[in-house]
N, CA and C atoms of all chains as a GROMACS GRO file, in nm:
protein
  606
    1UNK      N    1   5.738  16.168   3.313
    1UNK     CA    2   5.834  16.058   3.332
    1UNK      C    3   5.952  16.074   3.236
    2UNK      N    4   5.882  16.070   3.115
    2UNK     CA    5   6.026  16.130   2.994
    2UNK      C    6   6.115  16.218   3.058
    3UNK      N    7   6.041  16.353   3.076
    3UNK     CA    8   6.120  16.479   3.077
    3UNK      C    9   6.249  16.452   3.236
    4UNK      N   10   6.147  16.381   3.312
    4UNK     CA   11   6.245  16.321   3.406
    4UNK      C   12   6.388  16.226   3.367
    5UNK      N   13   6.344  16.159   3.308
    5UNK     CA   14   6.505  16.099   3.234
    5UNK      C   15   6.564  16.124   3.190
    6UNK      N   16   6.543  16.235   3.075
    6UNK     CA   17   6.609  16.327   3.003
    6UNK      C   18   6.713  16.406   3.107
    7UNK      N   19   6.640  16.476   3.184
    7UNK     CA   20   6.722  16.526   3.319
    7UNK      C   21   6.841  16.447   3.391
    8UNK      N   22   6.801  16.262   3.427
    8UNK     CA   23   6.889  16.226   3.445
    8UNK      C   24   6.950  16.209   3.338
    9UNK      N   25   6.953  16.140   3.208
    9UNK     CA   26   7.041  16.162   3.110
    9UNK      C   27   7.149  16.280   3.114
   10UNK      N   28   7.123  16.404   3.125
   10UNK     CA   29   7.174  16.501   3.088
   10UNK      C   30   7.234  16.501   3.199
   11UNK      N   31   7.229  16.418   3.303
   11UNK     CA   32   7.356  16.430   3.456
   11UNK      C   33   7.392  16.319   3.403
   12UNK      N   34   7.414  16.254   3.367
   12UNK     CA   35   7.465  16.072   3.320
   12UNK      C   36   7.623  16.175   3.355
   13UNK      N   37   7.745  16.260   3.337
   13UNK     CA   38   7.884  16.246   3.400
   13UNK      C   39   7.849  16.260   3.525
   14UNK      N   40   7.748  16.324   3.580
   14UNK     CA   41   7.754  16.317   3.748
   14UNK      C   42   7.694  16.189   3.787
   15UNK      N   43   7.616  16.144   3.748
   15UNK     CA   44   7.549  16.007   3.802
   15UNK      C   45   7.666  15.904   3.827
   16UNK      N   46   7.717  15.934   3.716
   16UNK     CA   47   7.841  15.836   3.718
   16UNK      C   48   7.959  15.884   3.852
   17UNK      N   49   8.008  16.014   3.840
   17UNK     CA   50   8.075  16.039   3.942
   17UNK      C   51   8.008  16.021   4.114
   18UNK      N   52   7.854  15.999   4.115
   18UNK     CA   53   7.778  16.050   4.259
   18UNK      C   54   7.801  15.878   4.247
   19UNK      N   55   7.772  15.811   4.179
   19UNK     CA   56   7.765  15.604   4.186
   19UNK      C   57   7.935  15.568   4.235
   20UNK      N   58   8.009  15.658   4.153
   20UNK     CA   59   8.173  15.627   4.174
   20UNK      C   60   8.164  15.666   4.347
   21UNK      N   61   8.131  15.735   4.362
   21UNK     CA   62   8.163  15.815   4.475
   21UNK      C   63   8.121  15.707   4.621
   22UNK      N   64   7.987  15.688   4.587
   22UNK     CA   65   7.928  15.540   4.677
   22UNK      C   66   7.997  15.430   4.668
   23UNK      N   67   8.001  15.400   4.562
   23UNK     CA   68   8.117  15.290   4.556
   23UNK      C   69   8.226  15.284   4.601
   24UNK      N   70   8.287  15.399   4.660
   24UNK     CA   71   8.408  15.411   4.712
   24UNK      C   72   8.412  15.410   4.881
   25UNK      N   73   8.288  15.518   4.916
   25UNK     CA   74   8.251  15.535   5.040
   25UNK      C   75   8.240  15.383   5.114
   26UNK      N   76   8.139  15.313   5.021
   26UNK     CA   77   8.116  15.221   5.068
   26UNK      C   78   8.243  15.064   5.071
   27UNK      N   79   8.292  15.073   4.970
   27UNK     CA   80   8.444  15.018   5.007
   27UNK      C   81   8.509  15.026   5.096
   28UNK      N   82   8.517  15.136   5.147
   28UNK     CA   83   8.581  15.233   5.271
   28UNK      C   84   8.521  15.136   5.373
   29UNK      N   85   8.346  15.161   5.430
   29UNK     CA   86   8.288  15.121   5.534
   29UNK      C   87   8.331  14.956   5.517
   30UNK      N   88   8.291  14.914   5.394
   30UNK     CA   89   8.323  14.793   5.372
   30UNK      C   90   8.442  14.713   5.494
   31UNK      N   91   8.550  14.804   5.491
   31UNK     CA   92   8.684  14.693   5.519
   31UNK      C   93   8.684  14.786   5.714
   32UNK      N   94   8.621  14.906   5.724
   32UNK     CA   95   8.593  14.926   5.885
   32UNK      C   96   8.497  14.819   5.896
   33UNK      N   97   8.397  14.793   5.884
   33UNK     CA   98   8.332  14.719   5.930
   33UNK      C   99   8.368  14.578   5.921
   34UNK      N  100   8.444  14.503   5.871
   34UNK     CA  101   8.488  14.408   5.849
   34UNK      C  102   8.609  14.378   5.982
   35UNK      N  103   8.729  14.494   5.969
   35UNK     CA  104   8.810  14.518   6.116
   35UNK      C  105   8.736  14.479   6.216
   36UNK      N  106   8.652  14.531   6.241
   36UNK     CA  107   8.595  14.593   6.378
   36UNK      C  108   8.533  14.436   6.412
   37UNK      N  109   8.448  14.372   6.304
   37UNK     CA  110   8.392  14.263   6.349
   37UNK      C  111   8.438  14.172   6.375
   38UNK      N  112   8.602  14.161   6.315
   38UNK     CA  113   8.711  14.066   6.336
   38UNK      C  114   8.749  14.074   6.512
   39UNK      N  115   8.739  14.196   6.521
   39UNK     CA  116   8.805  14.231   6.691
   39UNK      C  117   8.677  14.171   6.781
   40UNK      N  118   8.592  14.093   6.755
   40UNK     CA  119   8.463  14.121   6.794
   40UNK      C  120   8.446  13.968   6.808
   41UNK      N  121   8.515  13.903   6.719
   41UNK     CA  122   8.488  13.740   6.733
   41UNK      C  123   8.588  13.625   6.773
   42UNK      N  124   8.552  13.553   6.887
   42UNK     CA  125   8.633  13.432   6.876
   42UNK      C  126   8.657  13.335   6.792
   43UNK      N  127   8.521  13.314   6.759
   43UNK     CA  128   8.521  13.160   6.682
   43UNK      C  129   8.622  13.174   6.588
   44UNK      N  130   8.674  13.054   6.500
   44UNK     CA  131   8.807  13.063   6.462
   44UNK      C  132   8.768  13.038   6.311
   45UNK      N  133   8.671  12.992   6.309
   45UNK     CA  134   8.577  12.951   6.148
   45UNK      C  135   8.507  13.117   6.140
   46UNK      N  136   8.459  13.161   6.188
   46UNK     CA  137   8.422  13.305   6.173
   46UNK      C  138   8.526  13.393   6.158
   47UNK      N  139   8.643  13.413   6.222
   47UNK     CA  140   8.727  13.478   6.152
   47UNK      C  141   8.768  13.457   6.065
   48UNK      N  142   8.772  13.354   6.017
   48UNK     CA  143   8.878  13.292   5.880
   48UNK      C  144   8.785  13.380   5.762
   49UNK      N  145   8.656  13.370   5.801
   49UNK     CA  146   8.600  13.379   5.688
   49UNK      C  147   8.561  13.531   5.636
   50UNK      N  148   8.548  13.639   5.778
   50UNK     CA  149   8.566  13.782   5.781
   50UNK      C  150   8.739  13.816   5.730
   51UNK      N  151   8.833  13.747   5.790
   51UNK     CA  152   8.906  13.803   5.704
   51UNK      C  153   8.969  13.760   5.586
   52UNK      N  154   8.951  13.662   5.503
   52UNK     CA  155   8.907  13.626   5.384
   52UNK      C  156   8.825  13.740   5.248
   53UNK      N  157   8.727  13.778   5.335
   53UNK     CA  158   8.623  13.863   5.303
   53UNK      C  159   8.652  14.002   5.318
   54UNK      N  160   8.732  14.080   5.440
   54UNK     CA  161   8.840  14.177   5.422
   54UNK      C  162   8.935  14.173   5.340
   55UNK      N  163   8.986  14.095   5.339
   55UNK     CA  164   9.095  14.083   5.184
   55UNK      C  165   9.025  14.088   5.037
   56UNK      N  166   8.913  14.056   5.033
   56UNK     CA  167   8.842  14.115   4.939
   56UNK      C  168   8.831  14.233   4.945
   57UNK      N  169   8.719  14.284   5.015
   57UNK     CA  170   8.736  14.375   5.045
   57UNK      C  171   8.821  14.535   5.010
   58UNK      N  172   8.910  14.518   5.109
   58UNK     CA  173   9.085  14.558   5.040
   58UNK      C  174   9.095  14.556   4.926
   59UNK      N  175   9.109  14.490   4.868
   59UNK     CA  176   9.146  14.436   4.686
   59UNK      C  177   9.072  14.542   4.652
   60UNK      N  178   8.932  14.506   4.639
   60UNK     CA  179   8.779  14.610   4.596
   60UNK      C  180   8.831  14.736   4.624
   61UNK      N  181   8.868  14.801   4.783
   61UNK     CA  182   8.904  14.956   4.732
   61UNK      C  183   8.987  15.011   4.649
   62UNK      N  184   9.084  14.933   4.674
   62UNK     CA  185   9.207  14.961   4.519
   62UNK      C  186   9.163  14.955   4.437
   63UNK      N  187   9.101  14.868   4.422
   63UNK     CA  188   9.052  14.907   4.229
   63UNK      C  189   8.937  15.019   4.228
   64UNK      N  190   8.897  15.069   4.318
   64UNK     CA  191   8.780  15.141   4.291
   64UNK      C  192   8.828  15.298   4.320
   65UNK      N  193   8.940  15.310   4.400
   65UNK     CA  194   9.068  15.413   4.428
   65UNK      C  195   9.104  15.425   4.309
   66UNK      N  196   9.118  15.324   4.234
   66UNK     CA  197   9.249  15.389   4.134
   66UNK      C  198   9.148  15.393   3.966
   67UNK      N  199   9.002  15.352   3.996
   67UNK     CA  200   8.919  15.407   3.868
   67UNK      C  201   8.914  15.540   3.865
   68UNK      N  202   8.851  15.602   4.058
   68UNK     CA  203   8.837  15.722   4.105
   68UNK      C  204   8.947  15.828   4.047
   69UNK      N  205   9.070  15.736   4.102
   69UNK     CA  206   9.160  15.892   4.061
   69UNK      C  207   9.217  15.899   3.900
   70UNK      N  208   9.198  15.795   3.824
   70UNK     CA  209   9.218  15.788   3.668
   70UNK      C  210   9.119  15.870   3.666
   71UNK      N  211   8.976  15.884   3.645
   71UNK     CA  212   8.842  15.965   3.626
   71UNK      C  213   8.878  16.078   3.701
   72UNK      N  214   8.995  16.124   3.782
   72UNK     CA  215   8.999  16.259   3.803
   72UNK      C  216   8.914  16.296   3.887
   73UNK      N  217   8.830  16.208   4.012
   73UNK     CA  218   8.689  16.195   4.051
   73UNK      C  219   8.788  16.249   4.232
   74UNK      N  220   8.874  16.178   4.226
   74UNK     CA  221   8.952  16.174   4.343
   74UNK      C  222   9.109  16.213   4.335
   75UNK      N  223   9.112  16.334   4.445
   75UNK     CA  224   9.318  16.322   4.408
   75UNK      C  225   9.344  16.295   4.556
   76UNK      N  226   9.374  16.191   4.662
   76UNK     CA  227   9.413  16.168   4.737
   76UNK      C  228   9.549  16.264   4.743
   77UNK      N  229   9.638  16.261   4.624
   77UNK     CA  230   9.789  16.330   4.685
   77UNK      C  231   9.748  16.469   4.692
   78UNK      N  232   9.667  16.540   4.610
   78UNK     CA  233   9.650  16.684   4.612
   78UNK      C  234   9.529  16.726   4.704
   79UNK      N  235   9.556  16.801   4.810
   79UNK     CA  236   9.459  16.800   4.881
   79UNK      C  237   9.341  16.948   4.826
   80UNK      N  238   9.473  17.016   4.748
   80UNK     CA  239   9.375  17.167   4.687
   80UNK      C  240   9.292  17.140   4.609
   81UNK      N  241   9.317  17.018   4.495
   81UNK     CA  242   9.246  16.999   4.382
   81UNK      C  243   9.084  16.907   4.431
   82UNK      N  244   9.127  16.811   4.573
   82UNK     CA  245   9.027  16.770   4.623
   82UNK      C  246   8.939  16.855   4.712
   83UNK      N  247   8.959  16.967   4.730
   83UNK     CA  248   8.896  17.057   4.806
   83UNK      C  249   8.825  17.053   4.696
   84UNK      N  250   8.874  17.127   4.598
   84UNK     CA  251   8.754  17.163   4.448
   84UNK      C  252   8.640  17.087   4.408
   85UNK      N  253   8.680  16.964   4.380
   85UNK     CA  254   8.582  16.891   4.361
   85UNK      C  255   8.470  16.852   4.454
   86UNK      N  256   8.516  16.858   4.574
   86UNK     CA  257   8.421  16.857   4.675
   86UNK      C  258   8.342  16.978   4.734
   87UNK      N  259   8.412  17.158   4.649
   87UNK     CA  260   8.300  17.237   4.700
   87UNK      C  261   8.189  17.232   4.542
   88UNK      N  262   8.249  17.133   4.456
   88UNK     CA  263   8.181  17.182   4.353
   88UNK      C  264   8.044  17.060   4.351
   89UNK      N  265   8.069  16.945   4.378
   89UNK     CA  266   7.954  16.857   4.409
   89UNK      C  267   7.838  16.883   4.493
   90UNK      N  268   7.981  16.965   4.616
   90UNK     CA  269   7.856  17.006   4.717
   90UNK      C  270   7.711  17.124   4.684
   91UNK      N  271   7.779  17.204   4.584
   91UNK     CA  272   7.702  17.308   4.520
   91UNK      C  273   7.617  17.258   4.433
   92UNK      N  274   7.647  17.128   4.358
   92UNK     CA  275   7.530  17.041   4.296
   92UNK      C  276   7.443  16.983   4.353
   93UNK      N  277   7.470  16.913   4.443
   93UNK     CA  278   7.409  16.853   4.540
   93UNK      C  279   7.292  17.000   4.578
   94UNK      N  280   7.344  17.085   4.603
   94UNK     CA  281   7.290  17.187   4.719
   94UNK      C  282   7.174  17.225   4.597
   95UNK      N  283   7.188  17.244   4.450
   95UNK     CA  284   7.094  17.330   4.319
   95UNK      C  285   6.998  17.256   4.288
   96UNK      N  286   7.054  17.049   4.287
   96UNK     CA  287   6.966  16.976   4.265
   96UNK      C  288   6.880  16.956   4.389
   97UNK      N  289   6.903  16.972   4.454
   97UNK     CA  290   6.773  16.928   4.583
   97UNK      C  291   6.675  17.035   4.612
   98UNK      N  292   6.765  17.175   4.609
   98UNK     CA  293   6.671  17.271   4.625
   98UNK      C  294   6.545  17.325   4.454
   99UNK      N  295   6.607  17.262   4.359
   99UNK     CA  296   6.561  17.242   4.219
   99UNK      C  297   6.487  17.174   4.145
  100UNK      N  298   6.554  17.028   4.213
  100UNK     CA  299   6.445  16.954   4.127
  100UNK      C  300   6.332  16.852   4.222
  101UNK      N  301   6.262  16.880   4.158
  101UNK     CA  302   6.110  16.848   4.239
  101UNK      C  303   6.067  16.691   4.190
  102UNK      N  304   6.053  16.579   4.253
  102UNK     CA  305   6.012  16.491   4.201
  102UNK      C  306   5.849  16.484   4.218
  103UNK      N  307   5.872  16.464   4.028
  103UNK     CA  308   5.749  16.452   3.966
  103UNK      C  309   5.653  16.330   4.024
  104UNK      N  310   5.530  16.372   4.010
  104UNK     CA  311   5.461  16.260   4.108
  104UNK      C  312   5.403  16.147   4.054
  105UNK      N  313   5.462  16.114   3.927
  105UNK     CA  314   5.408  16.014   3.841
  105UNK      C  315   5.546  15.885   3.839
  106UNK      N  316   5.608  15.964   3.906
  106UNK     CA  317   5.765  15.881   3.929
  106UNK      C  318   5.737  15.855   4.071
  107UNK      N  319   5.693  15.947   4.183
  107UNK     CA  320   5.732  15.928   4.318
  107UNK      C  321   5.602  15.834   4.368
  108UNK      N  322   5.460  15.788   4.284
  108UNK     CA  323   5.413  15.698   4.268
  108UNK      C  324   5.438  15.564   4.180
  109UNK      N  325   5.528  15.598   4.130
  109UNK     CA  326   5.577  15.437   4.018
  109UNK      C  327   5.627  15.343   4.160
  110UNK      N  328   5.646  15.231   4.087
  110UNK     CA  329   5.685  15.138   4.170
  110UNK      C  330   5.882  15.162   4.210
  111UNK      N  331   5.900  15.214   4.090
  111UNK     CA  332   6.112  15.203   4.108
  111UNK      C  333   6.112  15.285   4.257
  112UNK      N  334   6.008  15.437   4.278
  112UNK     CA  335   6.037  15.507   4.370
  112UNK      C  336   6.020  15.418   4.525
  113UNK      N  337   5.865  15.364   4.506
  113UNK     CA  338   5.833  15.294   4.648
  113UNK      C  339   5.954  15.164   4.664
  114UNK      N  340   6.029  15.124   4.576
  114UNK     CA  341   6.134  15.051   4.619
  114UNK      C  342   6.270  15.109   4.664
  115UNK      N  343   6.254  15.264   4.640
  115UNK     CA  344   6.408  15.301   4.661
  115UNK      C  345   6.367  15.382   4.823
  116UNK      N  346   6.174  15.391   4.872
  116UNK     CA  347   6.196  15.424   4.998
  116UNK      C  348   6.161  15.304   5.077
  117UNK      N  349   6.132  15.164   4.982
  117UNK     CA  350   6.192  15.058   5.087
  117UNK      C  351   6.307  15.065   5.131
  118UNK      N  352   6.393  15.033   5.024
  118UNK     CA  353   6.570  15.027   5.060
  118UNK      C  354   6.559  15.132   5.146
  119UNK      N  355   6.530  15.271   5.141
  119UNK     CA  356   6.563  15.375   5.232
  119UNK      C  357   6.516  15.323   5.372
  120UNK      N  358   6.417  15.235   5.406
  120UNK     CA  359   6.380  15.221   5.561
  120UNK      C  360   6.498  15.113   5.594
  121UNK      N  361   6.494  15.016   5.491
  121UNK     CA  362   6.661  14.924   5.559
  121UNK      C  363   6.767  15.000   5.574
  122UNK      N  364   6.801  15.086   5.506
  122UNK     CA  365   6.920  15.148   5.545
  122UNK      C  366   6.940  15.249   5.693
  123UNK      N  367   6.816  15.251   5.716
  123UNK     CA  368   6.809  15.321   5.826
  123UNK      C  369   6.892  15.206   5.952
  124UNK      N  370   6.853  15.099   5.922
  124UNK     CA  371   6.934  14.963   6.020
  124UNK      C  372   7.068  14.985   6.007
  125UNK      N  373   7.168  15.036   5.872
  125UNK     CA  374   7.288  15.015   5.854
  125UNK      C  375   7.309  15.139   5.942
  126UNK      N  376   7.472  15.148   5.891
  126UNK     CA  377   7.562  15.282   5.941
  126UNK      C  378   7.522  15.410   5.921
  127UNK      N  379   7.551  15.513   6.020
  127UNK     CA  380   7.445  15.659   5.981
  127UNK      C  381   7.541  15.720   5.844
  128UNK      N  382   7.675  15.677   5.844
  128UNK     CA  383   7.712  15.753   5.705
  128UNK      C  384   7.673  15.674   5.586
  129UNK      N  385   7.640  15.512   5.603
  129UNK     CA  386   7.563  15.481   5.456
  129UNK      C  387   7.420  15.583   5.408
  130UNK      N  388   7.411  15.540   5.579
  130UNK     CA  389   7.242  15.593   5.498
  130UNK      C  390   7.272  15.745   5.469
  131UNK      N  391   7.354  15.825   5.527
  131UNK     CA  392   7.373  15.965   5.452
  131UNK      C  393   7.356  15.996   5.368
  132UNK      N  394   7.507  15.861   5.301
  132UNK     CA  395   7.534  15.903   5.162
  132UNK      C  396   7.453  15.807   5.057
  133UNK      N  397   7.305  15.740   5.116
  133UNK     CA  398   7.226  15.681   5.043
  133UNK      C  399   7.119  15.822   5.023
  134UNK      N  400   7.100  15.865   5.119
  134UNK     CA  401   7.019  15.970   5.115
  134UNK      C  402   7.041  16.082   5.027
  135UNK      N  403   7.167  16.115   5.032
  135UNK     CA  404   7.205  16.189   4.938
  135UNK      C  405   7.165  16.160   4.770
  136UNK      N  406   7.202  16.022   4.776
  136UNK     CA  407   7.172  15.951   4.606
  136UNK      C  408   7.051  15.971   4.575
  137UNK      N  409   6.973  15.982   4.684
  137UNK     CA  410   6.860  15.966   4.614
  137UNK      C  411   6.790  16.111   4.572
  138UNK      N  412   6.836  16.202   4.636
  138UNK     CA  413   6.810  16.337   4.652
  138UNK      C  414   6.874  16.391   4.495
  139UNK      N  415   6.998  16.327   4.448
  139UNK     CA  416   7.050  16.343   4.337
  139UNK      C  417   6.982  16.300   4.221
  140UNK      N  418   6.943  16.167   4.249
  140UNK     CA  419   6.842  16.116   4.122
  140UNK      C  420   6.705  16.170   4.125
  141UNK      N  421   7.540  12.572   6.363
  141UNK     CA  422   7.668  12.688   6.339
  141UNK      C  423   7.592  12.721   6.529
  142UNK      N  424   7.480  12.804   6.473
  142UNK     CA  425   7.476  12.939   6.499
  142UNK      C  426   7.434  12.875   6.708
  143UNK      N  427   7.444  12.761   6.722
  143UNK     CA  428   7.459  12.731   6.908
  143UNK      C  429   7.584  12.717   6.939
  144UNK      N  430   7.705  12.761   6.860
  144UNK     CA  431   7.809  12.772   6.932
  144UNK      C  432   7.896  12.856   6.885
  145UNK      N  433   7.787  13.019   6.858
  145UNK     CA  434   7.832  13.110   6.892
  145UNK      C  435   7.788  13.194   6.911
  146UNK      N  436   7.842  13.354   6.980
  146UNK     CA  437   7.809  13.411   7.111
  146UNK      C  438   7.704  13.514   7.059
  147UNK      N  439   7.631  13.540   7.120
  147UNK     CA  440   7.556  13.700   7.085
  147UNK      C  441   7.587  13.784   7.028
  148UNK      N  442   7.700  13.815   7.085
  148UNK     CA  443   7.784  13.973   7.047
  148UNK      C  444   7.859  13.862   6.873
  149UNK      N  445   7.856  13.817   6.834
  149UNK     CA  446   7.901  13.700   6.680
  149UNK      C  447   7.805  13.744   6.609
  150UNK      N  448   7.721  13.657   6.662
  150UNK     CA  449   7.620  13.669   6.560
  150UNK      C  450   7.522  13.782   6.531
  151UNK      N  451   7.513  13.891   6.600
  151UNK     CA  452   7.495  14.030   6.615
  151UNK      C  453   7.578  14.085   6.459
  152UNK      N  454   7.748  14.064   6.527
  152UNK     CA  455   7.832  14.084   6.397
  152UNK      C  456   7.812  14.085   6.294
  153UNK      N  457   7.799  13.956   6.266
  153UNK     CA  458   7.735  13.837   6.136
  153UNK      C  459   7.616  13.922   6.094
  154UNK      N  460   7.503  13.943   6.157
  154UNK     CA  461   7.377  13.998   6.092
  154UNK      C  462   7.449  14.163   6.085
  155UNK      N  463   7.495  14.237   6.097
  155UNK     CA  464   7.523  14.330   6.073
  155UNK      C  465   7.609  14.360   5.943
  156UNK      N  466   7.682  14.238   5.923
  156UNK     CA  467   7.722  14.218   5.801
  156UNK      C  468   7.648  14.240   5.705
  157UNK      N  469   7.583  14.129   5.784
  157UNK     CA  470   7.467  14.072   5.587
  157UNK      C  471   7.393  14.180   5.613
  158UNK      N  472   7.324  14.230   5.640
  158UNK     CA  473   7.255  14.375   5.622
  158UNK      C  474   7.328  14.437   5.553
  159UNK      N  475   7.457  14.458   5.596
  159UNK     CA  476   7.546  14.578   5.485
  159UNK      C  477   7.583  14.545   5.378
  160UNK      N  478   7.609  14.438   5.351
  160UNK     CA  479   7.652  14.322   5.242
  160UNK      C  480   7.503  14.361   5.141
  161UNK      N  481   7.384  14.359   5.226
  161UNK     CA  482   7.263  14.318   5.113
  161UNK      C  483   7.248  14.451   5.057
  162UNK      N  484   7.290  14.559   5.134
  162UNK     CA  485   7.222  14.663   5.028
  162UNK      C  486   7.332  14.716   4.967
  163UNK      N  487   7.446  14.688   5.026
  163UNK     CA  488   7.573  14.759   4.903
  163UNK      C  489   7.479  14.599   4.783
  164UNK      N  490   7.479  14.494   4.786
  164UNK     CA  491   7.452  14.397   4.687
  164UNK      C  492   7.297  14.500   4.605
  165UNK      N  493   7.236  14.508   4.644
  165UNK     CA  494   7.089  14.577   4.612
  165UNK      C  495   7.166  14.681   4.518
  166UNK      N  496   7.196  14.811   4.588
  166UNK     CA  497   7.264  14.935   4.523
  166UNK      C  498   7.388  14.912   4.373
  167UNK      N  499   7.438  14.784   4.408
  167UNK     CA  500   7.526  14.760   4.312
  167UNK      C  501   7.451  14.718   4.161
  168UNK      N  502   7.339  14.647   4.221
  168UNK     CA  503   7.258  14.564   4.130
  168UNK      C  504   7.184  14.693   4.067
  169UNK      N  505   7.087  14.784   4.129
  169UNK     CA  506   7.023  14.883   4.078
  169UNK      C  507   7.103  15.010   3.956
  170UNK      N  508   7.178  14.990   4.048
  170UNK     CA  509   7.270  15.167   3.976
  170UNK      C  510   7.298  15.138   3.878
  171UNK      N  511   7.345  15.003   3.830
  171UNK     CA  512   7.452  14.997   3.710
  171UNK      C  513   7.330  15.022   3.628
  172UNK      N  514   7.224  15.025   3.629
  172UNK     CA  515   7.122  15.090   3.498
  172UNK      C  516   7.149  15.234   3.432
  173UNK      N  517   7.220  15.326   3.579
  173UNK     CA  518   7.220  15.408   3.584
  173UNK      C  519   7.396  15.520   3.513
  174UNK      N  520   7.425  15.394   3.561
  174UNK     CA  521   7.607  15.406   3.500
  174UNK      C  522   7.604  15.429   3.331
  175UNK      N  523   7.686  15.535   3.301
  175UNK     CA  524   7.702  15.510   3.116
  175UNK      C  525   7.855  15.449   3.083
  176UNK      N  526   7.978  15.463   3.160
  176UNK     CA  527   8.064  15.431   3.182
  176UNK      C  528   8.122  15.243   3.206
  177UNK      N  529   8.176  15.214   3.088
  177UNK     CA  530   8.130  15.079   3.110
  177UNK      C  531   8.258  15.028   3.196
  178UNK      N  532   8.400  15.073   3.227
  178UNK     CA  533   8.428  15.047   3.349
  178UNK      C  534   8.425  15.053   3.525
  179UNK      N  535   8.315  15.150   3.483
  179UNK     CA  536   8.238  15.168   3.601
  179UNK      C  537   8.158  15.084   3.633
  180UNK      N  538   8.101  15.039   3.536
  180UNK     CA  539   7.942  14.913   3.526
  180UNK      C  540   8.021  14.808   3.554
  181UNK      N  541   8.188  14.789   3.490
  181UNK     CA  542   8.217  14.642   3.541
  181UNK      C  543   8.269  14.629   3.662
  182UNK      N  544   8.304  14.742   3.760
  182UNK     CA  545   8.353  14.737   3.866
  182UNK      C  546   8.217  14.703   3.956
  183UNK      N  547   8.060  14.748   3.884
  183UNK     CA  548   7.949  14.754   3.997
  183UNK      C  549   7.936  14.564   3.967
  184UNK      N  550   7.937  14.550   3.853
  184UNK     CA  551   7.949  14.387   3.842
  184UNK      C  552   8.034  14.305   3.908
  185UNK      N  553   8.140  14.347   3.910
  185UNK     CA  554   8.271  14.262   4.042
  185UNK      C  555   8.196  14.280   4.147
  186UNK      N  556   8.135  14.384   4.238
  186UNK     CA  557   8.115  14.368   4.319
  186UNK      C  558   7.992  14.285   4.367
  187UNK      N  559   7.886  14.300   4.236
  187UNK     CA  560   7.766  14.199   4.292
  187UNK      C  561   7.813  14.078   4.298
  188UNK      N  562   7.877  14.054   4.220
  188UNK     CA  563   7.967  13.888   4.212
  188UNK      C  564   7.983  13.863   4.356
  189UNK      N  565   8.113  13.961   4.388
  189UNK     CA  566   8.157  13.937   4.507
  189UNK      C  567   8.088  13.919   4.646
  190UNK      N  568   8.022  13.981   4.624
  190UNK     CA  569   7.889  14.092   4.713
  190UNK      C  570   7.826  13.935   4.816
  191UNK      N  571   7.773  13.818   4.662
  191UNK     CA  572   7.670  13.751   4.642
  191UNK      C  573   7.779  13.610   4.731
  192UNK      N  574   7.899  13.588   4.707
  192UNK     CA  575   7.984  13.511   4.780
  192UNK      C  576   8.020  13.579   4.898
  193UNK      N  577   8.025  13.639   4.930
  193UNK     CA  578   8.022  13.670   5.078
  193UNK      C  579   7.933  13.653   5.140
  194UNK      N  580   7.756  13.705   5.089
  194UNK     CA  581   7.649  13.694   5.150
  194UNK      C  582   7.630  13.510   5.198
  195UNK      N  583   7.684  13.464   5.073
  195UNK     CA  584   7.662  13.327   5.123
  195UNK      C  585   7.733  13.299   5.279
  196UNK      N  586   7.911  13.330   5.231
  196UNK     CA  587   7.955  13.292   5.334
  196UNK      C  588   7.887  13.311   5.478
  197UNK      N  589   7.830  13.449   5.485
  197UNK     CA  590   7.787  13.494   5.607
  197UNK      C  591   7.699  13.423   5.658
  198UNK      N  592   7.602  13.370   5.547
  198UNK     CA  593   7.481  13.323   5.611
  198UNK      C  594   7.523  13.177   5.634
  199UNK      N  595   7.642  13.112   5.572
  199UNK     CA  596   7.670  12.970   5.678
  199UNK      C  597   7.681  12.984   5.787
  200UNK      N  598   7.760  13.075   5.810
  200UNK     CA  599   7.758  13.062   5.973
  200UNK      C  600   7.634  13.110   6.048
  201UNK      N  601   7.518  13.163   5.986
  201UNK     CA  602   7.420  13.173   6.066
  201UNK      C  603   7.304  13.062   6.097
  202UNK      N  604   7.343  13.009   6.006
  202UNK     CA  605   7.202  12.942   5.953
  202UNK      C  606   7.294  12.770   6.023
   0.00000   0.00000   0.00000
């Protein structure tokens, strides 16, 4: 269990960049799914309150856009420099999954059997949440 | 609320709060995981936020 944290410890800048990264994705889905459900409803008290909640929303990706690209995590204007970062995650992604083996004193603790609860709800959401939930977890 | 409005609404509505609950869940969990403390306060805005929306949603269901 130690030697397992230590491991995540020692990713604590990627943990942070793979959490930034969800947080953003999901901002993203956030304000599509919010659109889409607006186009979707009459009632006039239900819209008020979806787009109320899109304007949040909105707000939320900007600030989570502009932590991203201060942290250097995201360059929306440069598309070369965002290529980089994205073949270089992908190559993490690709060392940690094929690498690290979860230990079975963790994948019996209780934190794990709650993160493959959440994993069966997410199966209900959008196929790119649960992707990029799947992915997180493959990372941790 | 929820007898005077339509299927394809309240379909909506629960599709929300489903997405609403686990970005709320994920926001709540990770920040253990965050070392970055403007990162941790952005996962905190959002449970805030997260937790007023969920409400909103569920007036109109309930």
């Amino acid at each position: 269990m130690n030697g397992y944290i230590e491991k995540l410890t020692g990713m604590a800048p990627l943990t942070d960049q793979v959490i930034g990264t969800d947080l953003l994705m999901a901002s993203k889905t956030a304000v599509r799914n919010y659109s889409f459900a607006i186009t979707e409803t009459a009632n006039q008290e239900i819209r008020q309150t979806l787009m109320d909640q899109l304007e949040d929303a909105i707000d939320a990706h900007w600030k989570i856009s502009k932590y991203m690209i201060e942290k250097g995590y995201y360059h929306p204007k440069d598309t070369k420099k965002q290529l980089e970062v994205d073949l270089r995650t992908a190559k993490t992604a690709m060392s940690i999954a094929n690498n690290l083996k979860i230990p079975e004193e963790i994948s019996s603790s209780g934190i794990f059997k709650y993160k493959l609860l959440l994993d069966n709800h997410i199966i209900k959401v959008t196929n790119s949440v649960y992707y990029f939930s799947v992915s997180y977890i493959l990372t941790l | 609320m929820i007898d005077h409005i339509g299927v394809h609404e309240s379909l909506e509505l629960h599709e929300l709060l489903t997405f609403k609950s686990l970005c709320l869940t994920k926001s709540t969990v990770m920040q253990a995981l965050v070392t970055d403390p403007a990162l941790k306060e952005l996962m905190q805005e959002d449970v805030t936020a997260s937790i007023r929306h969920i409400e909103g949603l569920k007036r109109h269901l309930t």
